[in-house]
N, C-alpha and C positions, 0 to 999 in steps of 0.2 A: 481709522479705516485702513490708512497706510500699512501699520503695524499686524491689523489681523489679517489685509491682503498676503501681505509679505510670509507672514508665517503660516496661514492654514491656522489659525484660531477662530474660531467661532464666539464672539463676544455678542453676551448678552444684554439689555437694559429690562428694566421697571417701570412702568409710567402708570402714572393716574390723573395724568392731567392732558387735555389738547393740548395746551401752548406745549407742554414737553413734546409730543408729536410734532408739533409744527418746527420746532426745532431743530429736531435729528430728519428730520425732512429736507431742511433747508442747509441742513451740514451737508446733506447726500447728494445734493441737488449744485452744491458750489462749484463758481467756476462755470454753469452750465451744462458740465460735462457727466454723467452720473456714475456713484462709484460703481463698481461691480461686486463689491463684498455689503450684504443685506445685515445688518444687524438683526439676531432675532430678539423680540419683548414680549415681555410676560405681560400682562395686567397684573397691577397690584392692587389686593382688595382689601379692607379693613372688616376683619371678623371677629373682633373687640378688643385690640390691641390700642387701636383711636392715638398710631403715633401716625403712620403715613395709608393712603391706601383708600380707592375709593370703598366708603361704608357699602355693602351689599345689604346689609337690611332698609338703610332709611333711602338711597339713592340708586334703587336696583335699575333702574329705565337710563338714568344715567352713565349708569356702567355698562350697560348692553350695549347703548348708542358708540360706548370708547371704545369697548372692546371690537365692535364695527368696523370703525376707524380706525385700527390696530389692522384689523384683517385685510382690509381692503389696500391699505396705505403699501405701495411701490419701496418706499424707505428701509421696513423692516418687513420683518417674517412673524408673526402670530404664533407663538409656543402654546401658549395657556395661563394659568392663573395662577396666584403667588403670594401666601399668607404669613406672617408673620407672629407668631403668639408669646409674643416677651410678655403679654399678662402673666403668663404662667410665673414667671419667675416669684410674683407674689402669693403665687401656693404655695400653703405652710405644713402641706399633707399628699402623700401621694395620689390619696383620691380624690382632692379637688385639683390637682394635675391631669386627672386622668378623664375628670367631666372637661373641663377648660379643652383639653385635646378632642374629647366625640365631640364636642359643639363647635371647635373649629373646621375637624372634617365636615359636619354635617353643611354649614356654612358653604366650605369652599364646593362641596359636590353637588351640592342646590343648586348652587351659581352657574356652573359648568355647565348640569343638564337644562338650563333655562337656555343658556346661548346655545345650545348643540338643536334646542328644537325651534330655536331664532336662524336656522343656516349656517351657523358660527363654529367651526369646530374649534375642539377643543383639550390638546391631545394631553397637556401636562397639567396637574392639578398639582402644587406643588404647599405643603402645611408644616409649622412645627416651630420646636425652637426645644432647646436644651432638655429643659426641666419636662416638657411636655412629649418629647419623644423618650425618653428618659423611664417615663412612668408607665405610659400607655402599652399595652400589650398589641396592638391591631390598630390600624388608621383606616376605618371603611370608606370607600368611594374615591379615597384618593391614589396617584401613581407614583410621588415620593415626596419623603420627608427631608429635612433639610437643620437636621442642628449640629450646631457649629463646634459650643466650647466643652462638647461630648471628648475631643480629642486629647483635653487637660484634665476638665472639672475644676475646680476651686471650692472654696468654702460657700460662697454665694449658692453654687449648686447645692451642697451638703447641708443647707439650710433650709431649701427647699423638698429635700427627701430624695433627689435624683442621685445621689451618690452618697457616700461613707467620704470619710475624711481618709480611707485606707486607699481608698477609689482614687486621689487625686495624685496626677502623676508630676505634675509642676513642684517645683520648688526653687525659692531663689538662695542660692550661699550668700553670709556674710559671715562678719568677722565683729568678735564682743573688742571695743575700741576703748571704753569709759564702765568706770565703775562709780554708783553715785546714790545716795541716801535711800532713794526711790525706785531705781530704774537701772540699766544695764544699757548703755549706747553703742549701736552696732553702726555698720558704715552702708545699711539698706535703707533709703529715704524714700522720697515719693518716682523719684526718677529712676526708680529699683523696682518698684511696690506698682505704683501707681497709687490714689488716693481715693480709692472708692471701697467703701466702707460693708462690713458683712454683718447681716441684721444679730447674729447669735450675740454676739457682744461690744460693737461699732468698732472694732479695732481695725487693722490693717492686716492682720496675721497673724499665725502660731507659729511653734517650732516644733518641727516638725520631731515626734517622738516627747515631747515636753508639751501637752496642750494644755498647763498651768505657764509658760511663757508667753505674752500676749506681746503681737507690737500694737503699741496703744497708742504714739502717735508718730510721724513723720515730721519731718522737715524737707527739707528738698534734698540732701544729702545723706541724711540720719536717721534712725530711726532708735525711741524709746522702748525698750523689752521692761514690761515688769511682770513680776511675779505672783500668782495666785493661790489661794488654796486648792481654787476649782476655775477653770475659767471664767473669767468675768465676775468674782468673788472674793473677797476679804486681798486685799491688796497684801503680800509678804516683804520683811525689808531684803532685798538681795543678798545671796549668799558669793561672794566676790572666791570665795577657796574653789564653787562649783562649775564656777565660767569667770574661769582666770582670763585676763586680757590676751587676747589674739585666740579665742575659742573660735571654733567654727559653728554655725550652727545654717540647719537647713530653715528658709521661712517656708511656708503653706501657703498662696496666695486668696485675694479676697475675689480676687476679677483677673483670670488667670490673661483670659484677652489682653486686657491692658496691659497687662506685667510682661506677656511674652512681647508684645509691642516695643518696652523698653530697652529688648538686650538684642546686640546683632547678631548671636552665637546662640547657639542651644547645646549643651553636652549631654550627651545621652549616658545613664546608667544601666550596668547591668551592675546591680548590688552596689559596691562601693566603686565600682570601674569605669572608667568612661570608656567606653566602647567606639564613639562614634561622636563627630559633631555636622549639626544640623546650621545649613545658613536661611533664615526665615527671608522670604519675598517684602521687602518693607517699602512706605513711604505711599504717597497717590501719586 
């Protein structure tokens, strides 16, 4: 509260739950004294996502009573509602992205117009997520969408159909360190990478320009490159004359999020130039 008095920020929360209300109530409330900067919150609603979010189809009477209590409540300010659709990310087709997105909107503007004709207004209807804003041409009923790892991409998206592998603008440099029977060892590990795995072939990564280069596994330091016919196919034994020790090579990431998480620097390209360096906002 301090921090958003002092600067004119306007910060938001999520809630789906009373006890979370009772909380930031009882934050606002400390001291006895009340702050003067209002947190505004959204209701967060589960419109088949099923990770956080009150469910709108099985517990609609429930959500209406929260979102009540949202409005009413002295603590914060009442924005609107706030959906999350990481299902999408397991479409393996642009047009089951694009149903997954109309049955999101359809969802969150159901909901909306139920509390608006409850007395509840209800100004933001807020839907989306990468893969699903990505695909979808129109969001009916809703006032915006909200995807995030649109501003990188990664291969996670490009396996999904939201993007091309041409689309993604991340990459991490490393450097070929070891030459060995099997594999090519660079000095990009998991703490480079990150470890979350891309359904097209479970690797960690390509190289970028070489998508017969796979990084196939990590360590915390390291990472294995080997060699394919075709991605994810007939294994080849490395050619050591082709990525002679100290080669550079760009990786393609699997979870661009995590990977930009890793590095305190971002260098911007134009072509082969660095133009510009970016310092990313980091840590909780």
């Amino acid at each position: 509260h301090d921090i958003a008095s002092s600067s004119g920020a306007q910060i938001n929360v999520m809630i789906d739950n009373a006890q979370q209300l009772e909380w930031v109530s009882e934050t606002w409330n400390t001291g006895g004294a009340k702050h003067t900067h209002v947190l505004g919150a959204f209701l967060k609603i589960d419109s088949g996502y099923h990770r956080a979010g009150v469910d709108v189809h099985k517990d609609r009477t429930a959500a209406i009573a929260l979102a009540r209590q949202l409005h009413t409540s002295e603590a914060v300010r009442f924005l609107g509602v706030y959906s999350h659709s990481g299902h999408a990310y397991n479409a393996r087709t642009k047009e089951e992205a694009v149903k997954l997105s109309d049955a999101e909107c359809a969802a969150a503007a159901a909901f909306a117009k139920d509390l608006k004709a409850t007395g509840i207004p209800c100004d933001v209807i807020s839907v989306g997520s990468t893969p699903s804003c990505a695909a979808a041409a129109s969001f009916p009923g809703v006032t915006e969408i909200h995807p995030g790892n649109y501003v990188f991409f990664d291969r996670q998206q490009s396996a999904t159909g939201a993007c091309s592998e041409a689309d993604i603008a991340a990459t991490v440099l490393t450097r070929v360190i070891g030459h060995y029977d099997d594999h090519f060892l660079c000095d990009a590990g998991s703490l480079a990478m990150s470890k979350d795995s891309a359904p097209q072939d479970g690797g960690f990564g390509t190289v970028l320009g070489s998508p017969n280069l796979l990084l196939a596994a990590v360590s915390q330091e390291c990472g294995k490159i080997t060699v394919h016919d075709t991605v994810g196919k007939k294994r080849r034994r490395p050619d050591e004359a082709a990525l002679p020790l100290g080669s550079l090579l760009r990786i393609l990431p699997n979870h661009s999020c995590l990977t930009a998480a890793c590095h305190p620097l971002f260098f911007v390209l134009r072509g082969d130039q660095v133009v510009d360096v970016w310092r990313p906002c980091r840590g909780f």
